[in-house]
C-alpha positions as CSV (number, residue, x, y, z in Angstrom):
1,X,-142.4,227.6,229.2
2,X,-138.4,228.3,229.2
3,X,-136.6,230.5,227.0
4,X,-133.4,229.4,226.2
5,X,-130.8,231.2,224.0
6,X,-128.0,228.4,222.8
7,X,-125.0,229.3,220.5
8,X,-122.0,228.0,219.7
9,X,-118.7,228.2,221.5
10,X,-118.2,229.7,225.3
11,X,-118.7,233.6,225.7
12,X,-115.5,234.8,227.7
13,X,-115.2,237.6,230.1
14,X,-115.7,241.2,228.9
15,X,-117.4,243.9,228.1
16,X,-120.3,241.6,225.8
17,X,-120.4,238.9,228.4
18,X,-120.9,241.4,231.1
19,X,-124.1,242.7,228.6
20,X,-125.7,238.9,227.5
21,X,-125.5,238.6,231.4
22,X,-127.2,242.0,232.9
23,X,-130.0,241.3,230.1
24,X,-130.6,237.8,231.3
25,X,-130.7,238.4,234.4
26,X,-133.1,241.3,234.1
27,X,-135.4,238.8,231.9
28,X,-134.8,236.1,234.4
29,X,-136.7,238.9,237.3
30,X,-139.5,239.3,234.9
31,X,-140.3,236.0,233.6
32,X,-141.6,234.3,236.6
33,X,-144.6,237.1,236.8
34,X,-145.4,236.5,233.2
35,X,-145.6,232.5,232.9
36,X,-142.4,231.5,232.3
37,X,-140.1,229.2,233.9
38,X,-136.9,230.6,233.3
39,X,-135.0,232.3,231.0
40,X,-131.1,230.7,230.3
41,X,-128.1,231.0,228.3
42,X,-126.5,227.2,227.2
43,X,-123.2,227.3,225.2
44,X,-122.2,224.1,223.1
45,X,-118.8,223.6,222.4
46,X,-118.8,223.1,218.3
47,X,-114.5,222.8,218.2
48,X,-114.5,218.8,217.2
49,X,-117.6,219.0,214.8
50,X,-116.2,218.3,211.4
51,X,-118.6,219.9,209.6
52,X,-121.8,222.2,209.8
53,X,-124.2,219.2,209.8
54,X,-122.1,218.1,212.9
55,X,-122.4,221.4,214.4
56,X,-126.1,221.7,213.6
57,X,-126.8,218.5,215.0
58,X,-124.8,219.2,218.6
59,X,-126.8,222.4,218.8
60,X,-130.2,221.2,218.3
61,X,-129.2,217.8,220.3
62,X,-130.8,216.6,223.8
63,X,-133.3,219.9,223.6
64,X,-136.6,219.6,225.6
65,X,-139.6,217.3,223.8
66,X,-142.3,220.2,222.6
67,X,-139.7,222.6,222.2
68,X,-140.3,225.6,219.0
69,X,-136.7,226.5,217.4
70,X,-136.0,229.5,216.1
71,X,-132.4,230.1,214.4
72,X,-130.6,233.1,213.8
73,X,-129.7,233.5,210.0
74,X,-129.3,236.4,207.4
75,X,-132.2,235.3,205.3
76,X,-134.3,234.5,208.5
77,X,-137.8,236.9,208.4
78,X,-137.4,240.6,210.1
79,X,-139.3,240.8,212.9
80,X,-140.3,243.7,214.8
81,X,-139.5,243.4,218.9
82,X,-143.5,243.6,219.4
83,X,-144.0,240.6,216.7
84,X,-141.3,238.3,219.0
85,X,-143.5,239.2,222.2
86,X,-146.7,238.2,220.6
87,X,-145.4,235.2,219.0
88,X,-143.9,234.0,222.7
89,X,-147.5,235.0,224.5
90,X,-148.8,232.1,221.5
91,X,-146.2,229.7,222.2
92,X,-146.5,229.9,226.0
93,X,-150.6,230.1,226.0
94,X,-150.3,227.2,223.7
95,X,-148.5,225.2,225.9
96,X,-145.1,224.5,224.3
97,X,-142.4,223.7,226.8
98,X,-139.6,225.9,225.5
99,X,-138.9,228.7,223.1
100,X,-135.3,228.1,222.0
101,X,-133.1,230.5,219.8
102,X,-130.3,229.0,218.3
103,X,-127.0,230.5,217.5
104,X,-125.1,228.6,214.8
105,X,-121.1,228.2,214.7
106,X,-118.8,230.7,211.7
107,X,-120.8,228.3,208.3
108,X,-124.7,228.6,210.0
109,X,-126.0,225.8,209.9
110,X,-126.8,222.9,207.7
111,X,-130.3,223.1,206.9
112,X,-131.2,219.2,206.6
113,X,-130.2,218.7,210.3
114,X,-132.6,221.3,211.6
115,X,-136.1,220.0,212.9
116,X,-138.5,220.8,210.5
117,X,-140.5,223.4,212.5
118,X,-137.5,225.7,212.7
119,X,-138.4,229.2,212.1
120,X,-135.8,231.3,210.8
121,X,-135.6,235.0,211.9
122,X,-133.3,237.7,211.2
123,X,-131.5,240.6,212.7
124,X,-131.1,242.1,209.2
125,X,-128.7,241.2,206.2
126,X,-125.6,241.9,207.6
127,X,-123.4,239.4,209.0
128,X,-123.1,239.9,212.6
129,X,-120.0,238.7,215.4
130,X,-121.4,236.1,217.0
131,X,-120.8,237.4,220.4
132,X,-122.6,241.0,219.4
133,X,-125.6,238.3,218.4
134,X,-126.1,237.0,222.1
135,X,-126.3,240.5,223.4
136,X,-128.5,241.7,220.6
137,X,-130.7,238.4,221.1
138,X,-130.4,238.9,225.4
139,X,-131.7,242.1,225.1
140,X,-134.5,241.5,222.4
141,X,-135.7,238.3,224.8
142,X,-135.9,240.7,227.7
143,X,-137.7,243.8,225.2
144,X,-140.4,240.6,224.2
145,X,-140.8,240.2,228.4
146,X,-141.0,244.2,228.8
147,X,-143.7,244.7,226.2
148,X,-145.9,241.5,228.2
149,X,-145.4,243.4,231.1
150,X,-146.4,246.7,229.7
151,X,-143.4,248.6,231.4
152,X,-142.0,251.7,229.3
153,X,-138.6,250.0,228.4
154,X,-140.4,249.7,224.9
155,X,-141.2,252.6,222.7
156,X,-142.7,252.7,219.6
């Protein structure tokens, strides 16, 4: 199974690309050992959508067949760090072909363009900078591999 974190818009250099990239690369090392393909960062361009049904559509567009979605949204479910690594040890044993977590553009997105087995999750209420979101979801992708692994990263 891949893991695949996809947002909006292209990350630039600094401090929060450097971040998204040391996380994904540390989950990349791991993923292999634990029975997953790979572990990758795609960014859509969303500038010459129209509309958030246009930008909804581009970002779930051309995504693997038996792929589960997960978006990112405010009034997605909390989930604890140990929840997401149990719920991707069920996808993968299941025998889905990708976990993807979606990242929508500055309006979310339009909910009758998602695929109905979306599952919304949350990093909280707030409203979070998109680019703090990619490290935030980077690092929780690599915390779900640590816990698999059973390294002490993770502490209750």
């Amino acid at each position: 199974m891949k893991l695949i974190l996809r947002a909006g818009g292209t990350m630039r250099s600094g401090p929060e690309r450097e971040m998204v990239d040391d996380y994904l690369k540390r989950a990349q090392s791991m993923a292999r050992g634990l029975g997953f393909l790979d572990v990758e960062e795609q960014s859509v361009e969303l500038g010459k959508c129209r509309n958030r049904s246009e930008e909804t559509e581009k970002l779930t567009g051309s995504l693997p067949d038996g792929a589960v979605f997960f978006v990112l949204d405010e009034r997605g479910k909390a989930i604890t760090s140990r929840q997401l690594s149990k719920t991707l040890i069920r996808l993968r044993d299941d025998g889905h072909s990708s976990a993807v977590f979606l990242i929508g553009g500055a309006d979310g997105f339009e909910p009758s363009a998602l695929p109905s087995s979306v599952r919304k999750i949350s990093f909280g209420t707030q409203t979070w900078p998109h680019k703090l979101v990619r490290v935030m979801l980077a690092e929780q992708i690599y915390r779900a591999l640590t816990i698999m692994a059973g390294t002490p990263y993770h502490r209750d």
